[in-house]
C-alpha positions in Angstrom: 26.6 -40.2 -5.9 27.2 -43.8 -5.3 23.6 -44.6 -6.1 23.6 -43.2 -9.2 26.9 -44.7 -10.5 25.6 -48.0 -9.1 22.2 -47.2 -11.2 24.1 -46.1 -14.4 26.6 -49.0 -14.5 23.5 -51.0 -14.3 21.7 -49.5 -16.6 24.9 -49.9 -19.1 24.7 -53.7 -18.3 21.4 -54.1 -19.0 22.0 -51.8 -22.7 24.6 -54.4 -23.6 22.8 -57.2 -22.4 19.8 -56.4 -25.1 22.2 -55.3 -27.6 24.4 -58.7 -27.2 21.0 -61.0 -27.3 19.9 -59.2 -30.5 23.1 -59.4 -32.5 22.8 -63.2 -30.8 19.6 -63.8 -32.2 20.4 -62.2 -35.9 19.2 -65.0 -38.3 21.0 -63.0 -41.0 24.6 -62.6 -38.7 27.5 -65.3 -37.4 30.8 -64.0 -36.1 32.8 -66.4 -37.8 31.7 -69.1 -40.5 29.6 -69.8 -43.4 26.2 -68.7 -42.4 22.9 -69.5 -44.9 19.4 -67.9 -44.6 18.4 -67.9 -47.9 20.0 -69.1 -51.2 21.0 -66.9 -54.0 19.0 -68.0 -56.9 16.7 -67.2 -59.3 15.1 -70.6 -59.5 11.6 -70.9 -58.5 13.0 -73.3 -55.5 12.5 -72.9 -51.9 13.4 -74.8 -48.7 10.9 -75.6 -46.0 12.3 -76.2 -42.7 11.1 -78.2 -39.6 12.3 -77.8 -36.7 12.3 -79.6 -33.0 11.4 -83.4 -34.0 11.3 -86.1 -34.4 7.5 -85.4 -32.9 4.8 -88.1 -33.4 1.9 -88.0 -34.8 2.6 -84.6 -36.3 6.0 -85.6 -38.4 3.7 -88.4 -39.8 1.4 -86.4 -41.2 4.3 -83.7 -42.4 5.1 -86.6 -44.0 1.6 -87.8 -45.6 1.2 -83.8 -47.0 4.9 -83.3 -48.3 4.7 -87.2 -50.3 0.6 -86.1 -51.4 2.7 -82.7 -52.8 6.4 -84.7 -54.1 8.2 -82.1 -52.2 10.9 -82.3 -50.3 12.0 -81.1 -46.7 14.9 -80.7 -44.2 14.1 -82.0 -40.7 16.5 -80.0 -38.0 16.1 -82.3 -35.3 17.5 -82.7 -31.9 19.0 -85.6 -30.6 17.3 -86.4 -27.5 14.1 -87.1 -29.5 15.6 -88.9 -32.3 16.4 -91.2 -29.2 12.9 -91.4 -28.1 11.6 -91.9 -31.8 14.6 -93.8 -34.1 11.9 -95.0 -36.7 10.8 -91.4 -37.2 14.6 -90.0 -37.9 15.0 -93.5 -40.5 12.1 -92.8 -42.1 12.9 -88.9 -43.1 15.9 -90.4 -44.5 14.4 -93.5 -46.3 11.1 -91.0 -47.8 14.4 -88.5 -49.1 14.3 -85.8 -47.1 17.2 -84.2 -45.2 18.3 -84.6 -41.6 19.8 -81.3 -40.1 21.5 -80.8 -36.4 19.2 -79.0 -34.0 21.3 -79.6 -31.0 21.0 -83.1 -28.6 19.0 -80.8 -25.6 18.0 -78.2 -27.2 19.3 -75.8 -24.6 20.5 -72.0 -25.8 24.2 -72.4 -26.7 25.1 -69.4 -25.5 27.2 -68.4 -22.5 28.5 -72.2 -22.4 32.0 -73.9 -22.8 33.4 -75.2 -25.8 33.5 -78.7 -25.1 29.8 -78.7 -23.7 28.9 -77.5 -27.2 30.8 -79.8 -29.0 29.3 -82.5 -27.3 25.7 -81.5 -27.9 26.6 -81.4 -31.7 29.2 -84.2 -32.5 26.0 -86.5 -30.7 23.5 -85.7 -32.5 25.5 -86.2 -35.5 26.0 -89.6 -34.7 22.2 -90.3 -34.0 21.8 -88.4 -37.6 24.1 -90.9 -39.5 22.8 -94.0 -37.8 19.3 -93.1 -38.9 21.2 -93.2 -42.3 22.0 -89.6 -43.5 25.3 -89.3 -45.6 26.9 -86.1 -46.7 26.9 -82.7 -45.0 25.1 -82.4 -41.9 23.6 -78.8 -41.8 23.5 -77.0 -38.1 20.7 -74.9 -36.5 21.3 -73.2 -33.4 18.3 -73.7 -30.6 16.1 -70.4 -31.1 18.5 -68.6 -33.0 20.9 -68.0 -30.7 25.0 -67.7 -31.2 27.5 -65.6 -30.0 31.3 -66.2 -30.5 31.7 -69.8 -29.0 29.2 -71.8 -30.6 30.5 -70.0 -34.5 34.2 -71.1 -33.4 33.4 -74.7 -32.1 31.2 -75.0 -36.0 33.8 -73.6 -37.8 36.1 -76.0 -36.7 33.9 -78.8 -37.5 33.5 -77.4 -40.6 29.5 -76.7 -40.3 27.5 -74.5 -42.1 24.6 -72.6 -40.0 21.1 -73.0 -41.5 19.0 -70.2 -40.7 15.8 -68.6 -42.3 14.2 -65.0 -43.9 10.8 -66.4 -43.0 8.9 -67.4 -39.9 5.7 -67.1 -38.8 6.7 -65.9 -35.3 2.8 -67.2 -33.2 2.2 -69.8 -35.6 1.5 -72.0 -32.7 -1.5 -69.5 -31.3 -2.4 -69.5 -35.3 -4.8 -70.9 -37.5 -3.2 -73.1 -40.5 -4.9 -70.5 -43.3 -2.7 -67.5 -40.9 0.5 -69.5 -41.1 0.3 -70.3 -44.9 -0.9 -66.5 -45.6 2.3 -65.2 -43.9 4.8 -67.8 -45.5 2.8 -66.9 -49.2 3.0 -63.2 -48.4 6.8 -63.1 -48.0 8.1 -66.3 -50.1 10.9 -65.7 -53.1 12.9 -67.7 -54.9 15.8 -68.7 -52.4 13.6 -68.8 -49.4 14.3 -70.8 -46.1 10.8 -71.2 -44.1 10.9 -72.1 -40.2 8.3 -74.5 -39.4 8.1 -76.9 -36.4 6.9 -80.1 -36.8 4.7 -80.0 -33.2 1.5 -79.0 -33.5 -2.2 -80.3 -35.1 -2.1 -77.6 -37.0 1.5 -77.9 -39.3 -0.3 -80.4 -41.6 -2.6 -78.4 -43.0 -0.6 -75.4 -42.7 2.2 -77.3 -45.0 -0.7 -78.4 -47.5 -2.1 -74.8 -48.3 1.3 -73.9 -48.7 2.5 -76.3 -50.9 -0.7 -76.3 -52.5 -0.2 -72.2 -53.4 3.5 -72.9 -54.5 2.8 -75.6 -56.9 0.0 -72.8 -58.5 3.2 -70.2 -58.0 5.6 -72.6 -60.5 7.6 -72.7 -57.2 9.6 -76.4 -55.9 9.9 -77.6 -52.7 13.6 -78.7 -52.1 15.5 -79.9 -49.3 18.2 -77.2 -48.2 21.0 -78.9 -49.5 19.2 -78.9 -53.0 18.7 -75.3 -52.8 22.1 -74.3 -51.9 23.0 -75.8 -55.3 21.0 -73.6 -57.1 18.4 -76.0 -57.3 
């Protein structure tokens, strides 16, 4: 009898355990404060979104393929790498594109104290306004994840979560014409895409994309510019 109360309390555990991760994981969900994953417009506008820079060479030639297209991106960095790579992080701001809060470590905020999180967040801040940034500094939790804690410390700093309604999940085991084909597929006005800015491949991808768009009538638009209706 013991056994199998010992079994079914584990089994419980391990029921809330997925069930807690998935509503953690929810791009479309925060317990508490504003929460964005796609704007409500019918403007032919959408934000793409890179994540997990600054990362030479490959935010370089972002770069080269966003200027060639005159579009415009948001950048959710984290802080330790704006460290490693400052002239990166100035020159998103100087080309006019947006710098967004990706965490300093990049480590799950989840099951952490308040003042840990704060501290990840209130740094990379600081790196983002040194590199130049003014206004609102958009937040976006490391892989998605936020429970109660992290919503509660960004709702008292008065931060809006930035998440997204399209990502091509194994883009990184993907060719560039797979990546573009599953952003195209699913895109509409209002759309936040999750890129990262890591890999040989997001140049190209990012060009056959906003090659399509332009075709499409569609805009490019940092995701400040698209939560004003573009």
């Amino acid at each position: 009898m013991g056994a199998w109360t010992a079994l079914r309390t584990l089994v419980v555990f391990a029921f809330l355990a997925v069930v807690t991760f998935s509503i953690a994981k929810m791009p479309r969900f925060q317990l508490m404060g504003p929460l964005v994953y796609r704007a409500n417009t019918s403007a032919k506008c959408v934000a793409l979104t890179f994540d997990d820079g600054p990362s030479p060479p490959h935010t370089q030639e972002v770069f080269s393929v966003l200027d060639r297209h005159g579009a415009k991106a948001t950048f959710f960095v984290i802080g330790q790498n704006i460290e490693r790579h400052p002239g990166i992080a100035r020159e998103i701001h100087r080309r006019g594109h947006k710098l967004a809060n990706h965490s300093y470590t990049h480590q799950p905020m989840v099951l952490r104290s308040p003042s840990s999180l704060r501290e990840e967040i209130t740094r990379t801040d600081y790196l983002i306004r040194k590199s130049g940034q003014t206004g609102e500094i958009h937040f976006r939790p490391p892989h998605g994840l936020k429970l109660i804690a992290l919503p509660k410390v960004l709702s008292e700093l008065n931060k809006t979560t930035v998440t997204w309604d399209i990502t091509p999940q194994d883009y990184r085991r993907s060719a560039p014409e797979w990546t573009a084909d599953y952003v195209l597929s699913r895109i509409q006005p209002g759309s936040i895409v999750l890129l990262h800015d890591k890999t040989p491949e997001i140049a190209r991808a990012t060009d056959l994309i906003l090659s399509t768009l332009e075709k499409l009538g569609f805009r490019a638009v940092t995701v400040s510019t698209l939560m004003s209706h573009c």
